[in-house]
PyMOL CGO cylinders between C-alpha atoms (Angstrom):
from pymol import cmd
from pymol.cgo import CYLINDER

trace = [
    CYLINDER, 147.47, 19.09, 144.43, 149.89, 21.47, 143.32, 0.3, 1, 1, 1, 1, 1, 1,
    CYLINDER, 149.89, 21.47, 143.32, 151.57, 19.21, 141.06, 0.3, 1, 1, 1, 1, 1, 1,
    CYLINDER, 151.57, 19.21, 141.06, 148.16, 18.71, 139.66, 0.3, 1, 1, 1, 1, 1, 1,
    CYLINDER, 148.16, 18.71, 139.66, 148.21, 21.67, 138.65, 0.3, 1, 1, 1, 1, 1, 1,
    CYLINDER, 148.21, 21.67, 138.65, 151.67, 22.32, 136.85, 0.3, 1, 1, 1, 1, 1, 1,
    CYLINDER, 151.67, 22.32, 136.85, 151.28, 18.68, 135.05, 0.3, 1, 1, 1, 1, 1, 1,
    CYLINDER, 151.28, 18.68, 135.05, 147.95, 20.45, 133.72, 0.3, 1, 1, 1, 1, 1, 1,
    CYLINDER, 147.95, 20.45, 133.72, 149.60, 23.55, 132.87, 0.3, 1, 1, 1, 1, 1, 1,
    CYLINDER, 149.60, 23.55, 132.87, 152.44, 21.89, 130.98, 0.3, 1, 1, 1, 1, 1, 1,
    CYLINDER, 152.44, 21.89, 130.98, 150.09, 18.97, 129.29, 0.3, 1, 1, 1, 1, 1, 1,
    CYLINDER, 150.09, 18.97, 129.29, 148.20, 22.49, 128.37, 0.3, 1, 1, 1, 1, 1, 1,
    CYLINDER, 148.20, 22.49, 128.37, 151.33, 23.78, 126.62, 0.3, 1, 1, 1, 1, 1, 1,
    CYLINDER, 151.33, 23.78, 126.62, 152.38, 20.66, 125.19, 0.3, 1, 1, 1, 1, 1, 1,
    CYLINDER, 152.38, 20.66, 125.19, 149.34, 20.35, 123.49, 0.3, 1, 1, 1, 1, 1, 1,
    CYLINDER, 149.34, 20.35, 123.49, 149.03, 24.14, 121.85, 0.3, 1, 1, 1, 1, 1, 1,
    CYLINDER, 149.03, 24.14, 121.85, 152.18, 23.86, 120.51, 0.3, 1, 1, 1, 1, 1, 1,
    CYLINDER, 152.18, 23.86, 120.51, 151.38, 20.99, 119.22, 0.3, 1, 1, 1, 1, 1, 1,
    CYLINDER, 151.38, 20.99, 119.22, 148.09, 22.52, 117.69, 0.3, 1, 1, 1, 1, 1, 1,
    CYLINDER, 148.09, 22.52, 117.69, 149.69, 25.03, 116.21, 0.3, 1, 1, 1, 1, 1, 1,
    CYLINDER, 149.69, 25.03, 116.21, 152.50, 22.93, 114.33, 0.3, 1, 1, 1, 1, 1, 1,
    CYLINDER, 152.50, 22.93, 114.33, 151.73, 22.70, 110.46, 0.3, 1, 1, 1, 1, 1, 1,
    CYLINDER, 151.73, 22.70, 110.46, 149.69, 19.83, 109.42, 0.3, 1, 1, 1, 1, 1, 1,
    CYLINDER, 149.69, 19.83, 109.42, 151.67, 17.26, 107.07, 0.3, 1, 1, 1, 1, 1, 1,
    CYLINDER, 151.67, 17.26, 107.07, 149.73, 16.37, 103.76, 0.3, 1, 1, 1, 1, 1, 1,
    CYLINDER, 149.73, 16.37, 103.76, 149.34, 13.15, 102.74, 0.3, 1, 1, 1, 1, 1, 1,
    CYLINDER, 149.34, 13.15, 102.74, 150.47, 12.59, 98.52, 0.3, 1, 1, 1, 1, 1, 1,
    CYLINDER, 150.47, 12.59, 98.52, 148.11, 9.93, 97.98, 0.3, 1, 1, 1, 1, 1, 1,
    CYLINDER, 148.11, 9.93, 97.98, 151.32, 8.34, 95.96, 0.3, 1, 1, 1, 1, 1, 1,
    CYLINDER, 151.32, 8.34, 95.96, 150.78, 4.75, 97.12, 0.3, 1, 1, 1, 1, 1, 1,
    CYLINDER, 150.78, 4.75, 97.12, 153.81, 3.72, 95.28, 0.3, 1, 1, 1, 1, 1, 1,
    CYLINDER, 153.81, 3.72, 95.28, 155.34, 0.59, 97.03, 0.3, 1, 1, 1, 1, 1, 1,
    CYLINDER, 155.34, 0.59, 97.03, 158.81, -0.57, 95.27, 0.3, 1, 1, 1, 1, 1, 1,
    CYLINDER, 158.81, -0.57, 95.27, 161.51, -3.18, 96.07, 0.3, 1, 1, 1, 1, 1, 1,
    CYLINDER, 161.51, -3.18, 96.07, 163.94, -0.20, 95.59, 0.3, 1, 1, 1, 1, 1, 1,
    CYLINDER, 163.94, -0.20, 95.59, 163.93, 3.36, 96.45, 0.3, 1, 1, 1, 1, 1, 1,
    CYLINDER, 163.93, 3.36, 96.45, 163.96, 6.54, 94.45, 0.3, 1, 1, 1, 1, 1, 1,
    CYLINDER, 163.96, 6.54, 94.45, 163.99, 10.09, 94.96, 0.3, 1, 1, 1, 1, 1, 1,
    CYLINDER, 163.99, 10.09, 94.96, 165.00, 13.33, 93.28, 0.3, 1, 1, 1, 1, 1, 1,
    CYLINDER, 165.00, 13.33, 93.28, 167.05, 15.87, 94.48, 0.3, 1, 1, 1, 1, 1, 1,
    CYLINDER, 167.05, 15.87, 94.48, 166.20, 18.92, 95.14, 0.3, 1, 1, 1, 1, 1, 1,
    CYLINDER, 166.20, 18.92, 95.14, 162.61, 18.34, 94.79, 0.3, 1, 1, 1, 1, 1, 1,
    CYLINDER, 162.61, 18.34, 94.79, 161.68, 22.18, 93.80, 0.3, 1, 1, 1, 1, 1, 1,
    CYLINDER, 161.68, 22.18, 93.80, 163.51, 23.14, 91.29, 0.3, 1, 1, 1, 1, 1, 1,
    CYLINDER, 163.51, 23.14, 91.29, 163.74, 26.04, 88.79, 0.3, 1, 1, 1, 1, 1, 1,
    CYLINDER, 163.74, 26.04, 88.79, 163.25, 26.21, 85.24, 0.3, 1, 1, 1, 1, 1, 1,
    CYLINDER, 163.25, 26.21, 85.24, 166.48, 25.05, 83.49, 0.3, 1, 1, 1, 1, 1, 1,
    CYLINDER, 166.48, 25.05, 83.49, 168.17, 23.62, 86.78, 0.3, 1, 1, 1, 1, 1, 1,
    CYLINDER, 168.17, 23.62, 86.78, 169.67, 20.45, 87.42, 0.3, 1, 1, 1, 1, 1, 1,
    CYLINDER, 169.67, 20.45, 87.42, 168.55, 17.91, 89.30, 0.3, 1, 1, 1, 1, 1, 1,
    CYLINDER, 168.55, 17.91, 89.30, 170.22, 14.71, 90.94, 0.3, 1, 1, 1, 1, 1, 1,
    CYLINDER, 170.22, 14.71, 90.94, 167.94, 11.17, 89.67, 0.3, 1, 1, 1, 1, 1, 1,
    CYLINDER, 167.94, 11.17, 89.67, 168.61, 8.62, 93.01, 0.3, 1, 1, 1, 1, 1, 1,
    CYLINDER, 168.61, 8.62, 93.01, 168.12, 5.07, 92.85, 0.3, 1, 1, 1, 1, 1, 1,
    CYLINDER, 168.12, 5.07, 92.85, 169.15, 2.85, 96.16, 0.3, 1, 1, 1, 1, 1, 1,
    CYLINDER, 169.15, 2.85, 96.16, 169.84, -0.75, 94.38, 0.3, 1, 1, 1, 1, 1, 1,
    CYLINDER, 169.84, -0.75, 94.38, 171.79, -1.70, 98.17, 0.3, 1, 1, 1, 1, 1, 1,
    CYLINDER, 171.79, -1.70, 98.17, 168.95, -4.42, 98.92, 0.3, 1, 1, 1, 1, 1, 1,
    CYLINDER, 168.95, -4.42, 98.92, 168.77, -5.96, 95.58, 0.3, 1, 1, 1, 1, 1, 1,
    CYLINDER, 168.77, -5.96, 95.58, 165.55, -4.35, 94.30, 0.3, 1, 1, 1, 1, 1, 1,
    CYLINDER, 165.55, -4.35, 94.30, 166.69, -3.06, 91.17, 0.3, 1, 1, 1, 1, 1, 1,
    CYLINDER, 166.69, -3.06, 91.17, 169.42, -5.60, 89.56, 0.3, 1, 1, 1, 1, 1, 1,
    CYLINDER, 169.42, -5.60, 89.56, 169.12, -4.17, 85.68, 0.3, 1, 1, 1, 1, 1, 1,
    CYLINDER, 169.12, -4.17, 85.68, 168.90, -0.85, 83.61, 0.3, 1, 1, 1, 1, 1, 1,
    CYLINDER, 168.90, -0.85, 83.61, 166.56, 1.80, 85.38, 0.3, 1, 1, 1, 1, 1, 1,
    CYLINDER, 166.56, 1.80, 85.38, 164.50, 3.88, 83.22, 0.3, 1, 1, 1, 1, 1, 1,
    CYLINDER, 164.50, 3.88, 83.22, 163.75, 7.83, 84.30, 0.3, 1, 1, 1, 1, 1, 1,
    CYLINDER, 163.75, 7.83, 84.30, 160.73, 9.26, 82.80, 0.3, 1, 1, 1, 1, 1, 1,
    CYLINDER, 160.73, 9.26, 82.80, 159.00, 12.60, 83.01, 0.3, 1, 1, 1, 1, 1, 1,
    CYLINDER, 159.00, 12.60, 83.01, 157.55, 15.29, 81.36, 0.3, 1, 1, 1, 1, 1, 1,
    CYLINDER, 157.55, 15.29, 81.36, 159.45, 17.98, 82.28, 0.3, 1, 1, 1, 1, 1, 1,
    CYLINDER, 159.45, 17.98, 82.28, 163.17, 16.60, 80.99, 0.3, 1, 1, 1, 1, 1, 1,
    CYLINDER, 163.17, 16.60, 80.99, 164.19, 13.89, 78.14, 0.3, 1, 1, 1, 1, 1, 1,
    CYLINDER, 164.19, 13.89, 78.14, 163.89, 10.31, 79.13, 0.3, 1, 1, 1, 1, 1, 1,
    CYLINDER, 163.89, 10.31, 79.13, 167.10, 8.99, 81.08, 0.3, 1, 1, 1, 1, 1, 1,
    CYLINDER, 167.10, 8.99, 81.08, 168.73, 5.39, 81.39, 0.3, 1, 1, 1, 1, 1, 1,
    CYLINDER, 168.73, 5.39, 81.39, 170.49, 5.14, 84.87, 0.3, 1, 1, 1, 1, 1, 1,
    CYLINDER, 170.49, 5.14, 84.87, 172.46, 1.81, 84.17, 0.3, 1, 1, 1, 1, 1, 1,
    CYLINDER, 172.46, 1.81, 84.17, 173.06, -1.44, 86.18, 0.3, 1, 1, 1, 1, 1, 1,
    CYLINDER, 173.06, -1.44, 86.18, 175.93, -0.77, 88.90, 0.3, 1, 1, 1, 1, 1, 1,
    CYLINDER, 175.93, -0.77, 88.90, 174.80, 3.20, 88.83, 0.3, 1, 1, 1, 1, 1, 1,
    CYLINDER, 174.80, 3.20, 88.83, 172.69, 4.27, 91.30, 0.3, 1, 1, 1, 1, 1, 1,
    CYLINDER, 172.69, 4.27, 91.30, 172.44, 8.17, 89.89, 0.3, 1, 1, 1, 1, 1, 1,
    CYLINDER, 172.44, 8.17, 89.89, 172.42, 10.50, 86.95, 0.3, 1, 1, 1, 1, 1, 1,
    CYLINDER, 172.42, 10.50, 86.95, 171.85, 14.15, 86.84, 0.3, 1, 1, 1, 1, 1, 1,
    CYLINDER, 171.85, 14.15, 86.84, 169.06, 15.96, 84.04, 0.3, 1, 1, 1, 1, 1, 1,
    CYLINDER, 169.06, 15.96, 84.04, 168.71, 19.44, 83.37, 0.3, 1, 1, 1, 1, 1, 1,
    CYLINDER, 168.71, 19.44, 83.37, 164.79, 20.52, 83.89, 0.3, 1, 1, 1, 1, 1, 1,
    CYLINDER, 164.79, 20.52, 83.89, 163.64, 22.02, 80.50, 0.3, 1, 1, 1, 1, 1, 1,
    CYLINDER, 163.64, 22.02, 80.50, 163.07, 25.74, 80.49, 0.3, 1, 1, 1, 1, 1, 1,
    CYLINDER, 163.07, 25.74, 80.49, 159.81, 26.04, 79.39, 0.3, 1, 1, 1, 1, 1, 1,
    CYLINDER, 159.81, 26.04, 79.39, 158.56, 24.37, 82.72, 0.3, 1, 1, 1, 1, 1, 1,
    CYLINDER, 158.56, 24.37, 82.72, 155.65, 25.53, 84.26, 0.3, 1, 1, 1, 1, 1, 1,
    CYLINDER, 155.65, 25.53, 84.26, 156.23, 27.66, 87.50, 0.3, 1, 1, 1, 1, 1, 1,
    CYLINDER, 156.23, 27.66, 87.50, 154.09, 26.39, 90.36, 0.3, 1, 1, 1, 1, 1, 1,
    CYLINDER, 154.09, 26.39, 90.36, 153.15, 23.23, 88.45, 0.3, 1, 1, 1, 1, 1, 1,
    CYLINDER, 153.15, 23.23, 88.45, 154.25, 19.45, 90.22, 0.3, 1, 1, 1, 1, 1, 1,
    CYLINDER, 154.25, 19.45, 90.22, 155.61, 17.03, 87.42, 0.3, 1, 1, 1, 1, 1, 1,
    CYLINDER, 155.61, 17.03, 87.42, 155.46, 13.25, 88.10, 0.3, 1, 1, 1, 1, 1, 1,
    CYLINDER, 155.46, 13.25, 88.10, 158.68, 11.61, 87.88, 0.3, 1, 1, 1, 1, 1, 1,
    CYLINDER, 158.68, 11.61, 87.88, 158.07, 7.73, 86.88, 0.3, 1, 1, 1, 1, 1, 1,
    CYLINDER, 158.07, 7.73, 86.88, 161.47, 5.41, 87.76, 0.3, 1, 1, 1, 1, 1, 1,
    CYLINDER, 161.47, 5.41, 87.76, 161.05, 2.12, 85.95, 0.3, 1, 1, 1, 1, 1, 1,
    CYLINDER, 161.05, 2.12, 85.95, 163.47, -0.95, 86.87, 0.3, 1, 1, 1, 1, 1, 1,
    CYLINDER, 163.47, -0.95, 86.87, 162.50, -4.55, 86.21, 0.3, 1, 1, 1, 1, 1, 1,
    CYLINDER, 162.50, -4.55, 86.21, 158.62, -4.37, 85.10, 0.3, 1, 1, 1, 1, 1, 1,
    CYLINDER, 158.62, -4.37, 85.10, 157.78, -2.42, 88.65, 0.3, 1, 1, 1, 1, 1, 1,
    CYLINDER, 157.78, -2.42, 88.65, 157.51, 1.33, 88.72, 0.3, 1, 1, 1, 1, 1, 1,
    CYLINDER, 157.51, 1.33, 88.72, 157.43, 4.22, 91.51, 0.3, 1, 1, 1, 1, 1, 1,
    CYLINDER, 157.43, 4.22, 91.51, 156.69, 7.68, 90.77, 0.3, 1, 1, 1, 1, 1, 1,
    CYLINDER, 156.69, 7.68, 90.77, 157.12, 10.86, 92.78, 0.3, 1, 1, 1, 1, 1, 1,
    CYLINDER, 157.12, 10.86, 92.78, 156.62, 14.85, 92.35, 0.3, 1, 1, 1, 1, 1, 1,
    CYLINDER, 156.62, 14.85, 92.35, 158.93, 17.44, 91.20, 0.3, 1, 1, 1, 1, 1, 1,
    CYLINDER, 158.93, 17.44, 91.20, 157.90, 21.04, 91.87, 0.3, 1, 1, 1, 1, 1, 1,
    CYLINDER, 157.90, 21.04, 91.87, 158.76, 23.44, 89.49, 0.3, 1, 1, 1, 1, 1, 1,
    CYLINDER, 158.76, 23.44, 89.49, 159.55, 26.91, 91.60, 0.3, 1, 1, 1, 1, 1, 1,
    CYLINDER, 159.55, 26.91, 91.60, 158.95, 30.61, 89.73, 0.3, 1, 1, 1, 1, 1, 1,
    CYLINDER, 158.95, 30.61, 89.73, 162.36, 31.24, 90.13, 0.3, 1, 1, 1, 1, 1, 1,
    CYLINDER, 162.36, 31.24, 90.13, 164.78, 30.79, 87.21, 0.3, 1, 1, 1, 1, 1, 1,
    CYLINDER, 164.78, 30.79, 87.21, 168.14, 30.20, 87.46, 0.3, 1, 1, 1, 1, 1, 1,
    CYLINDER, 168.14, 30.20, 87.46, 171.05, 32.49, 85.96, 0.3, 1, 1, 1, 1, 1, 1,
    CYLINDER, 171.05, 32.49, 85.96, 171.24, 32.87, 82.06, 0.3, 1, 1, 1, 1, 1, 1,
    CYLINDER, 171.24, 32.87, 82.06, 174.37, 32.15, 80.79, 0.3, 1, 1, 1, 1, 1, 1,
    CYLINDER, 174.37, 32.15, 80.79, 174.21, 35.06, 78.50, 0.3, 1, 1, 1, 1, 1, 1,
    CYLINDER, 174.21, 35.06, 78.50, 174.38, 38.16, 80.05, 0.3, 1, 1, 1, 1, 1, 1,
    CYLINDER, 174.38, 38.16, 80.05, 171.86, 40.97, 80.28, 0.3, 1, 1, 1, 1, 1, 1,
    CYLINDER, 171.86, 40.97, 80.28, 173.22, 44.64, 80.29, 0.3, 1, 1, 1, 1, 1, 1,
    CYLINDER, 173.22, 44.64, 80.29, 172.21, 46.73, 83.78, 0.3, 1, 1, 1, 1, 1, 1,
    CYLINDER, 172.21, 46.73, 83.78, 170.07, 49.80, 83.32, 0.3, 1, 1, 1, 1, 1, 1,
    CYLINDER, 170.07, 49.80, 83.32, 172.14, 52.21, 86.22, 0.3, 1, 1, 1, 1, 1, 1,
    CYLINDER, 172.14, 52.21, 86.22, 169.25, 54.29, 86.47, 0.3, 1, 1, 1, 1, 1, 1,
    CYLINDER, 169.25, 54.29, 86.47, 166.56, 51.98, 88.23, 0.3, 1, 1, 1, 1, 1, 1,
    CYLINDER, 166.56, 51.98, 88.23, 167.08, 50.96, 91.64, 0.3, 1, 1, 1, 1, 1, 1,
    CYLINDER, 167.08, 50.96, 91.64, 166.68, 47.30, 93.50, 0.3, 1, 1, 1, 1, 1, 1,
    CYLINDER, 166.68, 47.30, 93.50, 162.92, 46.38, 94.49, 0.3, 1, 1, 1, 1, 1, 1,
    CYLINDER, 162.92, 46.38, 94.49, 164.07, 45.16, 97.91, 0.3, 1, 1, 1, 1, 1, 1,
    CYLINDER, 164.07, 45.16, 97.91, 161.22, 44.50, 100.47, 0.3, 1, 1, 1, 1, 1, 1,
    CYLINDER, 161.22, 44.50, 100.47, 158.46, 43.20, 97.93, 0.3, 1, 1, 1, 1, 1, 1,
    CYLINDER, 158.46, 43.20, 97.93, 157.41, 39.66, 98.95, 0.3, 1, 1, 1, 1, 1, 1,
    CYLINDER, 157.41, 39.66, 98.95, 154.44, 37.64, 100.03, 0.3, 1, 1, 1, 1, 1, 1,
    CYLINDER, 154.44, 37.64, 100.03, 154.68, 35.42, 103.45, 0.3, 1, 1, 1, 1, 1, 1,
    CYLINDER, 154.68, 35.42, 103.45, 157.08, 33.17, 105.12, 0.3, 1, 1, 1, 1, 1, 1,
    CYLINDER, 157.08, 33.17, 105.12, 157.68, 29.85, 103.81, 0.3, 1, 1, 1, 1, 1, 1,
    CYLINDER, 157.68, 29.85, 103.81, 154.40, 29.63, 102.65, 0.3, 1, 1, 1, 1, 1, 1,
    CYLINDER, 154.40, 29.63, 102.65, 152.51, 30.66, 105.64, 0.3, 1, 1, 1, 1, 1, 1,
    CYLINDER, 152.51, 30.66, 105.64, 150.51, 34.22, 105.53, 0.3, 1, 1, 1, 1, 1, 1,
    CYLINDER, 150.51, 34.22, 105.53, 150.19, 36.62, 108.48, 0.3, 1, 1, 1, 1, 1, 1,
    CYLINDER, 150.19, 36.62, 108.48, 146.64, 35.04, 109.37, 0.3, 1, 1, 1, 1, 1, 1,
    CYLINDER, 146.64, 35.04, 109.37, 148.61, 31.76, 109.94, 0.3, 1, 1, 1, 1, 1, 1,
    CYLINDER, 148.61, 31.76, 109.94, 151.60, 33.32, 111.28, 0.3, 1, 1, 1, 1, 1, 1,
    CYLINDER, 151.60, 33.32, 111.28, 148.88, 35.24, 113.98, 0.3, 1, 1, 1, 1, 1, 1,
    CYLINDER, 148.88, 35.24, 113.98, 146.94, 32.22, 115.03, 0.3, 1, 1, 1, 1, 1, 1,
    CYLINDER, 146.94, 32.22, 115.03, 150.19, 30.25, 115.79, 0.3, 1, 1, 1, 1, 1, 1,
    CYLINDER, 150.19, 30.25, 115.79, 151.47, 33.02, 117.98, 0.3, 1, 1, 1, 1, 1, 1,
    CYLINDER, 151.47, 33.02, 117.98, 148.18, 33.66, 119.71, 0.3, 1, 1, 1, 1, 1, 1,
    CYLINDER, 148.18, 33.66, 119.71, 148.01, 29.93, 120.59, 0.3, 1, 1, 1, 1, 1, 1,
    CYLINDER, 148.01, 29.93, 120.59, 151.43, 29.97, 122.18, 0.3, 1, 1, 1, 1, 1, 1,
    CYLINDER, 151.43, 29.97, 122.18, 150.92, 32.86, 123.81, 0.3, 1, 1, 1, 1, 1, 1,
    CYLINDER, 150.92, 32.86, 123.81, 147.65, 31.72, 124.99, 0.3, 1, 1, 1, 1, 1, 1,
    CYLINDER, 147.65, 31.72, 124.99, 149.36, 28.83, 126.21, 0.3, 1, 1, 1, 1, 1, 1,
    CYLINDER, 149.36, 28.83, 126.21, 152.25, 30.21, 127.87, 0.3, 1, 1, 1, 1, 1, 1,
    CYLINDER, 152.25, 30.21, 127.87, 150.07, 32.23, 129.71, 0.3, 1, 1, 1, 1, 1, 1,
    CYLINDER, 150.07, 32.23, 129.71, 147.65, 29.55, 131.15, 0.3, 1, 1, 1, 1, 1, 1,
    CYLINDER, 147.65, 29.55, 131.15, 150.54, 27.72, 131.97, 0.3, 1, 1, 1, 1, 1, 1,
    CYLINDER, 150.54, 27.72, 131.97, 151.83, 30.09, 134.24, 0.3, 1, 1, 1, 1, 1, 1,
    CYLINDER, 151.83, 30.09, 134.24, 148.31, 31.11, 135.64, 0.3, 1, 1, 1, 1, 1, 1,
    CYLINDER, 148.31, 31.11, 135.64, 147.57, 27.84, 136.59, 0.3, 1, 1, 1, 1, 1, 1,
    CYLINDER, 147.57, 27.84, 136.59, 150.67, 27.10, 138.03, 0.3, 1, 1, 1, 1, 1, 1,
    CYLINDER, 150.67, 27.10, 138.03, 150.85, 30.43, 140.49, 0.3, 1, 1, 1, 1, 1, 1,
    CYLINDER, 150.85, 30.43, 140.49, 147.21, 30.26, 141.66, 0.3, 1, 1, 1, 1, 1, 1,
    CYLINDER, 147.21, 30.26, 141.66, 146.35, 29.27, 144.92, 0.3, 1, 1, 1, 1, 1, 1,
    CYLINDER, 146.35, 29.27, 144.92, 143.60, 27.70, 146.22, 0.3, 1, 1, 1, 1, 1, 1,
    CYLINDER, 143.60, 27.70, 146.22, 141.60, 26.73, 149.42, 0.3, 1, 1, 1, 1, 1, 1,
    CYLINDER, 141.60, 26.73, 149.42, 141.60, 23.08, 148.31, 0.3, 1, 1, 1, 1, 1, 1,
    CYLINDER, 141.60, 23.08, 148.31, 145.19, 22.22, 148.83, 0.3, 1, 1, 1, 1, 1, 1,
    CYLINDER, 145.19, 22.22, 148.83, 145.11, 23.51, 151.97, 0.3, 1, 1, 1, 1, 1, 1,
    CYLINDER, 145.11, 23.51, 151.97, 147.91, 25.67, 151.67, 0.3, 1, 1, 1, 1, 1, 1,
]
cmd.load_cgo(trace, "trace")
């Protein structure tokens, strides 16, 4: 009976911490291609560069591959390249998801690229005012999660932990210990 009880106390665990891992989101892109595509980084700045991938290793994509999207100028990746680089344009909008449209042989796959509301370093430089400190400290949550998320997911694990070891130290009359 006791091992009863500490398989139920770990299945217990097992299964808060599994509870309190993020949820995935589905896209909704149903995008099937003989070739894959992808750009990297997928969140990226206003005026940053970005890496356009194209996998032609099983023969999906023989000729020229066009790169559309409305956030850079149109791009030709050519046959026998499988990558090219674009710099974002800086009037993005931060926060907003742009759909990136690869094109190769009449079939076409599309996928997101997040614009963050961080901008990258301007080349020309901007003169320091020495009398105004750094605003260290200021911020909103961690990777996207807020302190009512952050609170749950502890309190679940906690919750768990703690169950787990209840169950497991009590004793009972019924295994006749």
């Amino acid at each position: 009976m006791r091992a009863i009880r500490v398989a139920s106390a770990a299945l217990l665990g097992v299964t808060a911490l599994t509870l309190s891992a993020p949820a995935a989101v589905a896209k909704g892109d149903n995008d099937v291609t003989p070739f894959g595509f992808s750009v990297l980084p997928s969140t990226i700045a206003p005026g940053g560069q970005v890496a356009l991938l194209l996998e032609r290793d099983h023969g999906g994509c023989k000729g020229s591959a066009t790169v559309t999207s409305g956030v850079f100028d149109t791009i030709t990746i050519p046959p026998r390249k499988s990558q090219a680089t674009v710099v974002v344009d800086w009037d993005a909008r931060p926060g907003a998801v742009y759909r990136v449209t690869f094109t190769c042989d009449g079939v076409n796959g599309s996928t997101g690229l997040t614009i963050s509301g961080l901008r990258p370093l301007d080349p020309t430089p901007v003169p320091l005012e020495p009398d105004r400190g750094v605003h260290a400290g200021e911020g909103g949550s961690l990777a996207g999660f807020d302190a009512k998320e952050l609170g749950m997911g502890a309190l679940l694990i906690v919750g768990s932990v703690g169950a787990a070891y209840y169950f497991s130290r009590r004793r009972g009359g019924e295994d006749g210990a």
